[in-house]
MIMARKE-241982 format. One record per residue (C-alpha): residue in three letters; x negated, y, z. Coordinates in steps of 0.02 Angstrom, whole numbers, plus 50000, padded with zeros to 5 digits. Layout:
N
ALAXYZ
...
//
This chain:
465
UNK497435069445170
UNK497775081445327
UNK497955070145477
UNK500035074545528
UNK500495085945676
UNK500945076345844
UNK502305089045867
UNK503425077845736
UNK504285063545817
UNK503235048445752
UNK505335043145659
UNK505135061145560
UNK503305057345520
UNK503795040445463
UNK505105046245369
UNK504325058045298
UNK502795044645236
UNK504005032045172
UNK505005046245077
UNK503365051044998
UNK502875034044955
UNK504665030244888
UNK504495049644768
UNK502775043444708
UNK503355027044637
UNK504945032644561
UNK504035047644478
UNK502785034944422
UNK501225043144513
UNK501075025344592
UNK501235016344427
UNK501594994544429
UNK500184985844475
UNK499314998544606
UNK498724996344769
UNK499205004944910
UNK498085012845051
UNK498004999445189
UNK499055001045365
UNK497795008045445
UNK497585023645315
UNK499245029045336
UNK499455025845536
UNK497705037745542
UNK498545049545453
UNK500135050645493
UNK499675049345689
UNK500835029945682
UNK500475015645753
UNK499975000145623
UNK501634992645675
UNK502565006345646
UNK501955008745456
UNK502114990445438
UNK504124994545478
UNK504105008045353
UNK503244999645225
UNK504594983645240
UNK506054996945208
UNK505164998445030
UNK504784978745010
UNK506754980145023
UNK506964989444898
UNK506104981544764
UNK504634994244743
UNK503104986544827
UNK502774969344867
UNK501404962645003
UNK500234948244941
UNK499214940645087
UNK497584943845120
UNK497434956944962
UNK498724971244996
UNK500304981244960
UNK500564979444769
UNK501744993744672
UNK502954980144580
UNK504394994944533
UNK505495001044471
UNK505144991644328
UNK505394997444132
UNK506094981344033
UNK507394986343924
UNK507875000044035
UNK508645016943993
UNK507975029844056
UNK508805045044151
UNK507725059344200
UNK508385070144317
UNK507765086644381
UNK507995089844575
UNK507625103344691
UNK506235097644799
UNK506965102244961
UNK508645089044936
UNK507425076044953
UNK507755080145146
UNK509405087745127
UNK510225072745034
UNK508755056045068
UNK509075060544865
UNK507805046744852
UNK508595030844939
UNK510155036844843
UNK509115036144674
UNK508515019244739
UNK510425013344772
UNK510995018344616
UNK509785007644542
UNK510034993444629
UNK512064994044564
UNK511224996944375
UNK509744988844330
UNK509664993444162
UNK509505012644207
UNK507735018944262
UNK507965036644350
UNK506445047144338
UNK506595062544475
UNK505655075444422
UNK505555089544568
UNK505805108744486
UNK504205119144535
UNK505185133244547
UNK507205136944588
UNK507285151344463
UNK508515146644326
UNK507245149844184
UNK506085133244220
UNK507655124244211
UNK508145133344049
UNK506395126443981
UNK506585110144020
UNK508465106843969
UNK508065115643790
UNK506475106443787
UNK507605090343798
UNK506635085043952
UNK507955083144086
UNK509555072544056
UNK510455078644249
UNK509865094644333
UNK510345099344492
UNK510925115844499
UNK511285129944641
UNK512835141444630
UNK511515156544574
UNK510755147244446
UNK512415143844377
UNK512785162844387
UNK511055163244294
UNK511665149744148
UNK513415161444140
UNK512645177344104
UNK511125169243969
UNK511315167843790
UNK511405150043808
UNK512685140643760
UNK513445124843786
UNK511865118143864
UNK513025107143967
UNK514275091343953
UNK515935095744025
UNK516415084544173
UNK518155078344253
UNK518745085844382
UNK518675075144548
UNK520245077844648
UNK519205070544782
UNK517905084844803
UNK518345100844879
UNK519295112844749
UNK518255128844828
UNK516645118344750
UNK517375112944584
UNK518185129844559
UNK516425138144564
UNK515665126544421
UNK516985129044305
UNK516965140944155
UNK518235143644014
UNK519125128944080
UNK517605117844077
UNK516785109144215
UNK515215111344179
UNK514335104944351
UNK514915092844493
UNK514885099544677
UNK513645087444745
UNK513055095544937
UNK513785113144992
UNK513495122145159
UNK514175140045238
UNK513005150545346
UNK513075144945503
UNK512285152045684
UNK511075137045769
UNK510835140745939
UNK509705130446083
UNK511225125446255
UNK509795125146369
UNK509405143746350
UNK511115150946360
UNK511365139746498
UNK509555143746598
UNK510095163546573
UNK511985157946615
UNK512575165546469
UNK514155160446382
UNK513975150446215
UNK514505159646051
UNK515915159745991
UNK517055164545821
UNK517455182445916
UNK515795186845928
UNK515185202545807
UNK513225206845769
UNK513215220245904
UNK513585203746028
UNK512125193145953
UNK510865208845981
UNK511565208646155
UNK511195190646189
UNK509675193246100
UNK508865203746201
UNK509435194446361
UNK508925176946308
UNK506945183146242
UNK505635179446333
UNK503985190946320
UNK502395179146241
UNK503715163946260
UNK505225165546145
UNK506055177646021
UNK508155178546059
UNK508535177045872
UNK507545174745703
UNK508065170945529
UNK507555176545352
UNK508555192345319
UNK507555194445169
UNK508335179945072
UNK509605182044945
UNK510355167045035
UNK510625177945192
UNK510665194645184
UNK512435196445062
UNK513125190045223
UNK513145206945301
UNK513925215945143
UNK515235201745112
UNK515925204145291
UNK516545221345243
UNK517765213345131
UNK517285225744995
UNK516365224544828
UNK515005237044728
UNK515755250944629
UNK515295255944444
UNK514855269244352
UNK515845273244199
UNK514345265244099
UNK514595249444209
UNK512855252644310
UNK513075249444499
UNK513575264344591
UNK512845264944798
UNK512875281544852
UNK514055285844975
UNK514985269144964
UNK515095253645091
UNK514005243444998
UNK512655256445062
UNK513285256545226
UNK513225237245240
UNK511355238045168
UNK510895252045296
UNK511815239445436
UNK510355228245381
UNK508975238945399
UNK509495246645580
UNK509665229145614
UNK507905224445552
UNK507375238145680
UNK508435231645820
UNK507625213445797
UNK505855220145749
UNK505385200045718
UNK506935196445618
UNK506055192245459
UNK504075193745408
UNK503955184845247
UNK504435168145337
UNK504355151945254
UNK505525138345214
UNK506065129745380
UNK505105143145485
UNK506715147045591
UNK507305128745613
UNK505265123845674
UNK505325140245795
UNK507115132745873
UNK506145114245899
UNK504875119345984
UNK505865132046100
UNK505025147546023
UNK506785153745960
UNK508695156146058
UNK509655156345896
UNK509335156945715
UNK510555159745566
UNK510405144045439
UNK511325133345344
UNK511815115245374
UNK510475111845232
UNK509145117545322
UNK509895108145498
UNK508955093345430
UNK507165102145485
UNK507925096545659
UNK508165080645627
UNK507405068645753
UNK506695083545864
UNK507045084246043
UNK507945100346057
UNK509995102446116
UNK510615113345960
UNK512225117945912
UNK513145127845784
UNK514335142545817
UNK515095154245668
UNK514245167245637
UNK514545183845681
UNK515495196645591
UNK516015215945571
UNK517635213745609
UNK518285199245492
UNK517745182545487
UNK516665177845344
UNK515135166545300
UNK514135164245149
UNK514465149345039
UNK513045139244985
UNK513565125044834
UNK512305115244742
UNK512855104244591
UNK512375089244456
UNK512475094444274
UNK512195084044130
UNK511225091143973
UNK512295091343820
UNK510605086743728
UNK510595070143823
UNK510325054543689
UNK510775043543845
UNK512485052443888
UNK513315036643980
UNK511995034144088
UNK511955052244142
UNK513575052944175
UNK513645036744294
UNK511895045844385
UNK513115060144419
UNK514655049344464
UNK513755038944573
UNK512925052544672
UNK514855061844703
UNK515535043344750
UNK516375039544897
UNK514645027344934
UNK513485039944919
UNK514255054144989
UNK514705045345136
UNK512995040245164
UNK512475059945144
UNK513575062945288
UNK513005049145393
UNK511105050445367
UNK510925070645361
UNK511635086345417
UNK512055093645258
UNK513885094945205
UNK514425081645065
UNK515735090244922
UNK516835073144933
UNK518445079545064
UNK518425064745133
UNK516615060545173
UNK516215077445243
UNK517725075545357
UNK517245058245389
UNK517355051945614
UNK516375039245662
UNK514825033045748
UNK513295043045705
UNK511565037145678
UNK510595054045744
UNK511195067845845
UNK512665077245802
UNK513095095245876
UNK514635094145972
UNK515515108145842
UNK514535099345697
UNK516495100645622
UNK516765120845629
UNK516505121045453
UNK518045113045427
UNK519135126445529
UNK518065141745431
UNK518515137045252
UNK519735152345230
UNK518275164645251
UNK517025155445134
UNK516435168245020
UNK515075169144856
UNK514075181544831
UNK514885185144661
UNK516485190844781
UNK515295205444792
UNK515675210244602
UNK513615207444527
UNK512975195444431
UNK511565186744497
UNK510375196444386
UNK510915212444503
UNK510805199944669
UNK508845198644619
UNK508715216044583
UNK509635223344726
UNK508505211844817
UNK506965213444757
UNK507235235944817
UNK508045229444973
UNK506555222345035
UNK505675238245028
UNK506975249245090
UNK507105236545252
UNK505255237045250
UNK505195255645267
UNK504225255645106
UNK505425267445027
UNK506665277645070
UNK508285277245065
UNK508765290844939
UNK507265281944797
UNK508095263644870
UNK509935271444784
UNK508935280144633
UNK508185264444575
UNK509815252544612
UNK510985264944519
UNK509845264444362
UNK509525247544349
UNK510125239544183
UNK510545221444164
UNK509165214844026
UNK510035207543886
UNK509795187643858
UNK508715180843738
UNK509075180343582
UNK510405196543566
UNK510035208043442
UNK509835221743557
UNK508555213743623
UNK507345210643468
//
């Protein structure tokens, strides 16, 4: 195994070898009865000291899923299978920073012994592996994003899910989204809005005044340019490429895509096309806005002081966790009205389930009160329980001094299916998007091939055999 970077604090490298351990054994890749690498293995490689594995390794001795016998080694002793039942539940890999998903799994089954989770990460987000597997009968819970519900809407499948209660206690703007024909058909588990991440200590070395909720996108090109530093630092970087981003720009306008009379799109001459030429002149204004990044690039570039400001989520906060940088959150800016993107990921339980009870608690206990508490305590992401995400009290790692905004921005959280598509026309509008912004096509072939895309017809229709 690659020997970790020093530029993690040796906490994130810990946590990040104890989380791995803990994913193993619960997925059963560290089956009962297997040794574990000694100390020393995982200090080499995780640049640790001996004493600090040792620590780690006692968090999991805690929890009932290795055991250390004396002079032989650290023994894999769980979760064990008795007469368990057995609840496998399909997760998006990147909640098992944004939630600790797995000391939650490893909670839950210390209140019920006689249910075995097995977490299963998705190797892809796109809604058709998760189709797969919950047809398949593979997955009792899934763990589902706001687009891949949008997906599930517009497919031929039908009632693939168990209709949930309602939970007064979660935010209606969250429930609201996961319903259909009445049904709740997923429960709001994390959520977060777009937010702007900034680093104090450069706005305060250029004595520049912190954002703020006036500020529009002309004022963060300003600042931009002002807090850069030539073969030091860029002023402002994020993935405008994303389908998780860039709506941002065209849901600010307040306005939604026009139709044909055949119900195709319509873009020429229409503010939709203004919005989406707003993105390109700003791709040209911030030449390093977006290059293909990866996940967490942005957050890694604000660490290590490479970066002024970034647009993110509070999801993706957790890539700061335990680094030594002074961030903060601001809105973000607008074109005139105050709006942010709404991010909302969800717990669904497969109608197909033969172990329906035991799904369900999975998905109660992971919206509880417990739980989502500890969500809020542990991480920066947002919990869906009101009262937990609006929780004061004394925090375990830093916490942004307007850590809270989100609270006084609710009225201009917005979907991207305010923008009147489906999320088959987010994909394609994004897919030609990114080379329009590219300057890989034009813009009169960008509007050609938007305004005759066709939605494909799900699987299964007649017009589609």
């Amino acid at each position: 195994m690659e020997k970790r970077t020093s530029r993690q604090s040796s906490r994130t490298r810990l946590n990040e070898l104890v989380a791995m351990l803990r994913e193993e054994i619960l997925m059963g890749k560290r089956p009962v009865g297997d040794y574990l690498p000694s100390e020393k293995t995982f200090a080499e490689q995780y640049n640790l000291s001996n004493q600090s594995v040792r620590k780690g390794l006692e968090t999991l001795v805690a929890e009932g899923l290795i055991e250390k016998i004396p002079r032989v080694g650290t023994k894999v002793t769980g979760p064990a299978d008795g007469n368990a039942i057995t609840v496998t539940f399909g997760f998006h890999t990147s909640v098992t920073g944004e939630a600790d998903i797995h000391r939650l799994l490893t909670q839950f089954q210390k209140q019920h012994p006689h249910i075995r989770v097995k977490a299963v990460p998705f190797p892809s987000n796109d809604y058709s592996y998760i189709r797969n597997y919950l047809t398949g009968g593979l997955f009792d819970v899934v763990m589902m994003n706001i687009n891949n519900f949008r997906q599930y809407l517009e497919s031929d499948d039908k009632e693939l899910f168990e209709p949930l209660s309602r939970d007064p206690g979660i935010y209606s703007f969250l429930t609201n989204a996961f319903q259909s024909g009445g049904k709740l058909l997923a429960q709001p588990f994390i959520f977060s809005p777009l937010v702007l991440c900034y680093n104090r200590e450069h706005f305060q070395e250029k004595k520049l005044p912190e954002p703020d909720s006036s500020w529009q996108w002309s004022d963060l090109i300003e600042h931009a340019a002002k807090l850069a530093a030539p073969n030091e630092r860029l002023g402002f970087h994020c993935d405008i490429y994303s389908p998780n981003r860039w709506p941002l720009l065209l849901l600010q306008t307040g306005a939604a895509f026009e139709r044909q009379p055949d119900g195709r799109l319509q873009l020429a001459d229409t503010t939709m096309l203004t919005a989406l030429r707003y993105c390109r002149e700003m791709q040209q204004a911030l030449p390093l806005l977006s290059e293909g990044i990866a996940t967490g690039e942005s957050e890694r570039l604000l660490a290590r002081g490479k970066v002024s400001m970034i647009l993110t989520s509070y999801f993706y906060l957790n890539y700061l966790a335990g680094e030594n940088v002074p961030f903060d959150v601001a809105p973000v800016p607008h074109l005139g009205t105050p709006m942010t993107l709404l991010l909302n990921i969800g717990l669904a339980v497969s109608r197909q389930t033969p172990n329906k009870e035991a799904a369900v608690k999975l998905v109660d206990f992971l919206t509880s009160e417990q739980a989502q508490l500890f969500i809020r305590q542990m991480t920066y992401s947002l919990p869906a329980r009101k009262s937990a995400a609006e929780w004061i009290g004394k925090d375990t790692l830093y916490r942004p001094s307007r850590f809270s905004l989100f609270r006084e921005t609710i009225p201009g959280f917005r979907y991207f299916t305010d923008l009147g598509i489906t999320a088959a026309e987010l994909a394609a509008i994004n897919q030609e998007a990114k080379l329009y912004w590219a300057g890989l096509e034009n813009e009169e072939t960008f509007v050609a091939q938007i305004e005759a895309y066709a939605e494909p017809k799900p699987e299964g229709t007649a017009a589609a055999k």
